[in-house]
Backbone as CSV, one residue per row, in Angstrom:
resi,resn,N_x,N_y,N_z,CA_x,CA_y,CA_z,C_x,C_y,C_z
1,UNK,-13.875,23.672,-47.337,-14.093,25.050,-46.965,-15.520,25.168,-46.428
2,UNK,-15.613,25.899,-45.262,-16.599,26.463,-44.601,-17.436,27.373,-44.956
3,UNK,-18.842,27.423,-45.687,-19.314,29.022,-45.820,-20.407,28.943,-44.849
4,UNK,-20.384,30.256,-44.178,-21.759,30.931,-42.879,-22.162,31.992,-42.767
5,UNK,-23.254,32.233,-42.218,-23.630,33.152,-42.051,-24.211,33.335,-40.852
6,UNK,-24.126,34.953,-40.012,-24.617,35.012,-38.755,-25.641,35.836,-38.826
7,UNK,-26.619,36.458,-38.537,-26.605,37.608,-38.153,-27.331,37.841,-36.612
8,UNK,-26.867,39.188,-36.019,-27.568,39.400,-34.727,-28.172,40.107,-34.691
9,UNK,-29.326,40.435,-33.670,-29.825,41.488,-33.371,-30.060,42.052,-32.218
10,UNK,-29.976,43.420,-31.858,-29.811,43.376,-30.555,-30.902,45.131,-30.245
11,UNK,-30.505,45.796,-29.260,-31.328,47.111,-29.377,-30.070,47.806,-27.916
12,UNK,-29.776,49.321,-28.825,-29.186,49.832,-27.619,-30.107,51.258,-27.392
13,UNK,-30.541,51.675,-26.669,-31.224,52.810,-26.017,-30.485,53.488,-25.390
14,UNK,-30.519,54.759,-24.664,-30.671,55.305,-23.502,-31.162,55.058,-23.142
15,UNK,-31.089,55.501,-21.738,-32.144,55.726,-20.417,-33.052,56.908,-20.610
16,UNK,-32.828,58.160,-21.305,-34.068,58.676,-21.463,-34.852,58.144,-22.937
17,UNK,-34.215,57.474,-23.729,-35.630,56.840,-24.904,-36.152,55.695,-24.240
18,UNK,-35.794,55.510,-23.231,-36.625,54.201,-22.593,-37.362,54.866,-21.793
19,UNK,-37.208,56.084,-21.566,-38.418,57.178,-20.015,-39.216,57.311,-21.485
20,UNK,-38.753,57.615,-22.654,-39.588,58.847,-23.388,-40.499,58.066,-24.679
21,UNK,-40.712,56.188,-24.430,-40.663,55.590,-25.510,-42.377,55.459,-25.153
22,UNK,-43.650,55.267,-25.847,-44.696,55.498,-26.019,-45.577,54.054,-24.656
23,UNK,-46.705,55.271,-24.148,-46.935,53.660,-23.482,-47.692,52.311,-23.996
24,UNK,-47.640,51.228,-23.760,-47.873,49.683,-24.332,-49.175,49.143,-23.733
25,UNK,-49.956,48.504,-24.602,-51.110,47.692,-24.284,-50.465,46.494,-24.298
26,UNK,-51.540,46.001,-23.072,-51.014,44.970,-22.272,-51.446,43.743,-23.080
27,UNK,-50.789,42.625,-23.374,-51.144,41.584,-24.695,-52.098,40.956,-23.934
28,UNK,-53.396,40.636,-24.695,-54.241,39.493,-24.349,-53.332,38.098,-24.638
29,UNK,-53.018,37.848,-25.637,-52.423,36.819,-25.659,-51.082,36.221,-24.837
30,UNK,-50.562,37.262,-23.926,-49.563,36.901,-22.979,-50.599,36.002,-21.908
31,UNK,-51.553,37.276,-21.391,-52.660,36.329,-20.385,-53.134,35.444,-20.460
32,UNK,-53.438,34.960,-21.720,-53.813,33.674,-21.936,-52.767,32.319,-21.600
33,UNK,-51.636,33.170,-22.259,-50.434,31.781,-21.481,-50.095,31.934,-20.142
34,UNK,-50.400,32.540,-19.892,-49.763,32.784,-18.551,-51.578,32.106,-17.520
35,UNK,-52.045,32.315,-17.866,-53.265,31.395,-17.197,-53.487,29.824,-17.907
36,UNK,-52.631,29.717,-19.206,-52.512,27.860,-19.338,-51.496,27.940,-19.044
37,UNK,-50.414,28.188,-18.193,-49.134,27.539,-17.274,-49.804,27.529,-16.099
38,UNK,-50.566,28.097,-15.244,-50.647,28.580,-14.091,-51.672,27.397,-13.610
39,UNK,-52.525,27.265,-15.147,-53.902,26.013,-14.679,-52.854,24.564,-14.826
40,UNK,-51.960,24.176,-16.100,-50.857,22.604,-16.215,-50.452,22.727,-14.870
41,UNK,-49.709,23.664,-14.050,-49.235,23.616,-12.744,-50.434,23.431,-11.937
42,UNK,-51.343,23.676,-11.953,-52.295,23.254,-10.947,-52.780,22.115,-10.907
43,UNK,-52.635,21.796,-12.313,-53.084,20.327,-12.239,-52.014,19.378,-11.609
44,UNK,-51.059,19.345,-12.151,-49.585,18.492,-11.777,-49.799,18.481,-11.037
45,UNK,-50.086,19.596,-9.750,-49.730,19.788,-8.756,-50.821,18.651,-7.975
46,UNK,-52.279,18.965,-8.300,-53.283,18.201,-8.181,-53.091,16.458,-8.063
47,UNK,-52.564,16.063,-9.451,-52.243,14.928,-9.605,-51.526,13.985,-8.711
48,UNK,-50.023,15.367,-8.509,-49.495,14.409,-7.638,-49.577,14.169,-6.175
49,UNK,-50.399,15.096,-6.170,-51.236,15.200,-4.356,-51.942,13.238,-4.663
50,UNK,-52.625,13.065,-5.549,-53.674,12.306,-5.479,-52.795,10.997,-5.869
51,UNK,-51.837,10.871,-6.474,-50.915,9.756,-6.442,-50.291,9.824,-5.464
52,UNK,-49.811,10.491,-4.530,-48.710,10.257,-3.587,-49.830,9.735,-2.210
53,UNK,-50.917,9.919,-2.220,-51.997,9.784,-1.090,-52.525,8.588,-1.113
54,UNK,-52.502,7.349,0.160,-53.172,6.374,-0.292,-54.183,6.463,0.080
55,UNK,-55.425,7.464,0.498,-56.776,7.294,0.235,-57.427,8.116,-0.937
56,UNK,-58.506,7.489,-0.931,-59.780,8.327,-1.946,-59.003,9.677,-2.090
57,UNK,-59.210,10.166,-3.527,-58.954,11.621,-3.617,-60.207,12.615,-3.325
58,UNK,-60.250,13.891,-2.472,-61.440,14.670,-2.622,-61.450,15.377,-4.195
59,UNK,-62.440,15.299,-4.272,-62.996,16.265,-5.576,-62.496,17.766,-5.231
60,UNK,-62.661,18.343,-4.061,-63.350,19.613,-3.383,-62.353,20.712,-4.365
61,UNK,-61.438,20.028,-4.543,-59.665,21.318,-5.470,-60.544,21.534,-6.235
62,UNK,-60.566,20.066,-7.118,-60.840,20.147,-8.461,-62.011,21.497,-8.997
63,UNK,-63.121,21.292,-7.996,-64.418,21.706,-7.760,-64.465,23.017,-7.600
64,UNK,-63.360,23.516,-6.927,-63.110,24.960,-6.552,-62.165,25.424,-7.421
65,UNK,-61.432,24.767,-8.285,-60.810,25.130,-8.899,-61.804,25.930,-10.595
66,UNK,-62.725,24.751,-10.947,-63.445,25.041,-11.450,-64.272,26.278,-11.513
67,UNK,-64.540,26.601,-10.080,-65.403,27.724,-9.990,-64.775,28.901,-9.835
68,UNK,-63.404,28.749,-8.741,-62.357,30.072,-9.244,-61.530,30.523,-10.368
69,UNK,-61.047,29.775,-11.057,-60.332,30.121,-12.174,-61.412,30.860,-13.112
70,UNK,-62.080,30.424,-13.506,-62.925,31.325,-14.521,-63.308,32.617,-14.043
71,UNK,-63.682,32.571,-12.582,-64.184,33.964,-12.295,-62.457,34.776,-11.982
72,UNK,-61.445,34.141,-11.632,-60.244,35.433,-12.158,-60.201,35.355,-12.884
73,UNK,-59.977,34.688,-14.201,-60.255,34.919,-15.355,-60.378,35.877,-15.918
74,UNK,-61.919,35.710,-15.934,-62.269,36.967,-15.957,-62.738,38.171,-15.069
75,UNK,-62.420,38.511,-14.184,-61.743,39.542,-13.205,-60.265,40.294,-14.289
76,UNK,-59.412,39.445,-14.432,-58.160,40.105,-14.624,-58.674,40.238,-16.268
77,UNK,-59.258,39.765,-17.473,-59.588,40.016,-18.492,-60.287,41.602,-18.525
78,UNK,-60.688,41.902,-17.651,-61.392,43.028,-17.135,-60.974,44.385,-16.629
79,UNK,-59.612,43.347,-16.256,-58.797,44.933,-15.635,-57.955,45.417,-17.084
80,UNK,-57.767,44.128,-17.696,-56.628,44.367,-19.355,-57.537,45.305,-19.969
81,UNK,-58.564,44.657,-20.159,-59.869,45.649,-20.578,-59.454,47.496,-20.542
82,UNK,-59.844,47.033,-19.304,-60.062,48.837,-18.340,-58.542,48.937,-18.814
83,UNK,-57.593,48.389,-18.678,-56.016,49.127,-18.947,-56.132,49.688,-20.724
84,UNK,-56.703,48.731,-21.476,-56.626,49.183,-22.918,-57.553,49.906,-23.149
85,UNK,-58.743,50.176,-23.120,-59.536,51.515,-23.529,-59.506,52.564,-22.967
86,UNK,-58.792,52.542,-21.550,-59.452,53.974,-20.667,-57.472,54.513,-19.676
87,UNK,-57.075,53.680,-19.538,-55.385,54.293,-18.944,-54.789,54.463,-19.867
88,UNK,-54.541,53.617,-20.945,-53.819,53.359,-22.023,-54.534,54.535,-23.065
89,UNK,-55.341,54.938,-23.560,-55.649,56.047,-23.995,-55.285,57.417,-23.384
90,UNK,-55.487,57.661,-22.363,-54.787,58.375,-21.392,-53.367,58.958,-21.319
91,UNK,-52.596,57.800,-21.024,-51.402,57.884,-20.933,-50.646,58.124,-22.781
92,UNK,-51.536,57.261,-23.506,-50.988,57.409,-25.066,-51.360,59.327,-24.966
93,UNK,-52.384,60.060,-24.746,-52.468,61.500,-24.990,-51.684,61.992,-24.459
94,UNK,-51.242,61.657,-22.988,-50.437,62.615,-22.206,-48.991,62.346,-22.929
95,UNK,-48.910,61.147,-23.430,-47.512,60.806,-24.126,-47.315,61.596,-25.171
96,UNK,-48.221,61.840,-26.030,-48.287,62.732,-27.271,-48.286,64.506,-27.286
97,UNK,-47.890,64.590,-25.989,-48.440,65.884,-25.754,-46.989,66.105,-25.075
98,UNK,-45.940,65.835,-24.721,-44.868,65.591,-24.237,-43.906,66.165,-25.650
99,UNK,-43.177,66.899,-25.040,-42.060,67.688,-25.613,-40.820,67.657,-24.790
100,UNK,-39.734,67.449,-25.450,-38.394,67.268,-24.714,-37.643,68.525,-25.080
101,UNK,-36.692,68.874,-23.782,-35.650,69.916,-24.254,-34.422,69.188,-24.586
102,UNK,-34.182,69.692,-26.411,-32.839,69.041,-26.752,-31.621,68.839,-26.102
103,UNK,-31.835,70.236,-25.369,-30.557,70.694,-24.616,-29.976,70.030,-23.272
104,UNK,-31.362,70.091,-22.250,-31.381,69.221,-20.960,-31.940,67.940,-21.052
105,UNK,-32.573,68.157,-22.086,-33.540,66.412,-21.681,-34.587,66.219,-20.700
106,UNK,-35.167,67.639,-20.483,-36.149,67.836,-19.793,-37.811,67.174,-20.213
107,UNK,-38.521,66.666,-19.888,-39.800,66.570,-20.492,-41.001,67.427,-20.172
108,UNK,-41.475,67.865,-20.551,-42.748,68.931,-20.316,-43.934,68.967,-21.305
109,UNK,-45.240,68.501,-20.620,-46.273,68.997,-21.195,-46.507,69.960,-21.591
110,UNK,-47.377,70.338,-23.143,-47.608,71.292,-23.813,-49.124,71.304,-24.031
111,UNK,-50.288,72.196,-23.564,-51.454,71.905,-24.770,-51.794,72.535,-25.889
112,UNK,-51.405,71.802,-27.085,-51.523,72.604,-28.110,-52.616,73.165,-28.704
113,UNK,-52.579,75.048,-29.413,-54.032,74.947,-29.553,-54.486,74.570,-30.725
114,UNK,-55.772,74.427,-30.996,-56.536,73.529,-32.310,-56.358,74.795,-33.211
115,UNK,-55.606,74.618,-34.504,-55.868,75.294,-35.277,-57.260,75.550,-35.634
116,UNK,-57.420,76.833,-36.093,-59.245,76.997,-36.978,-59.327,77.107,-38.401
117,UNK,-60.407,76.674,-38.653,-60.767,75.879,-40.448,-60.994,77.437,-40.892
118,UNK,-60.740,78.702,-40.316,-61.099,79.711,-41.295,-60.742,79.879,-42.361
């Protein structure tokens, strides 16, 4: 006799909890992999330029590679930056400030006023 177990998981939404779902900071740690795939492919790519060639290899990739990658680097570390302290705050208020009609499914800004400590 066989004993198992499965389980799944899955996610079903609408289309408006996916308009109406909060906005996302962008992962540093995605960018980071996604710039060590992008540099292994550059190298491969490098490599097999310099094996398939029967003269001297130039340095000049390597060299420029060196000096561009770090400065996008950080260029795009910069824009994640600017996306997480200053849009992404932004958009999280305007998100919070968002009221739906039960009825239509309308969305509409509200500004609410500050209660007073009297």
């Amino acid at each position: 006799m066989v004993v198992g177990r499965a389980t799944t998981r899955g996610i079903q939404q609408t289309e408006l909890s996916k308009q109406l779902s909060p906005p996302a900071k962008w992962s540093y740690k995605k960018l980071v992999l996604w710039f060590a795939i992008v540099s292994l492919i550059a190298l491969v790519v490098y490599v097999r330029s310099v094996m398939s060639g029967p003269a001297p290899a130039s340095s000049l990739p390597v060299t420029l590679y060196a000096i561009l990658a770090p400065a996008a680097f950080i260029s795009i570390v910069a824009v994640f930056w600017k996306h997480n302290h200053s849009t992404y705050e932004r958009h999280y208020a305007q998100w919070n400030q968002s009221f739906i009609c039960e009825r239509c499914g309308t969305v509409s800004q509200h500004d609410l006023p500050i209660a007073s400590l009297s």
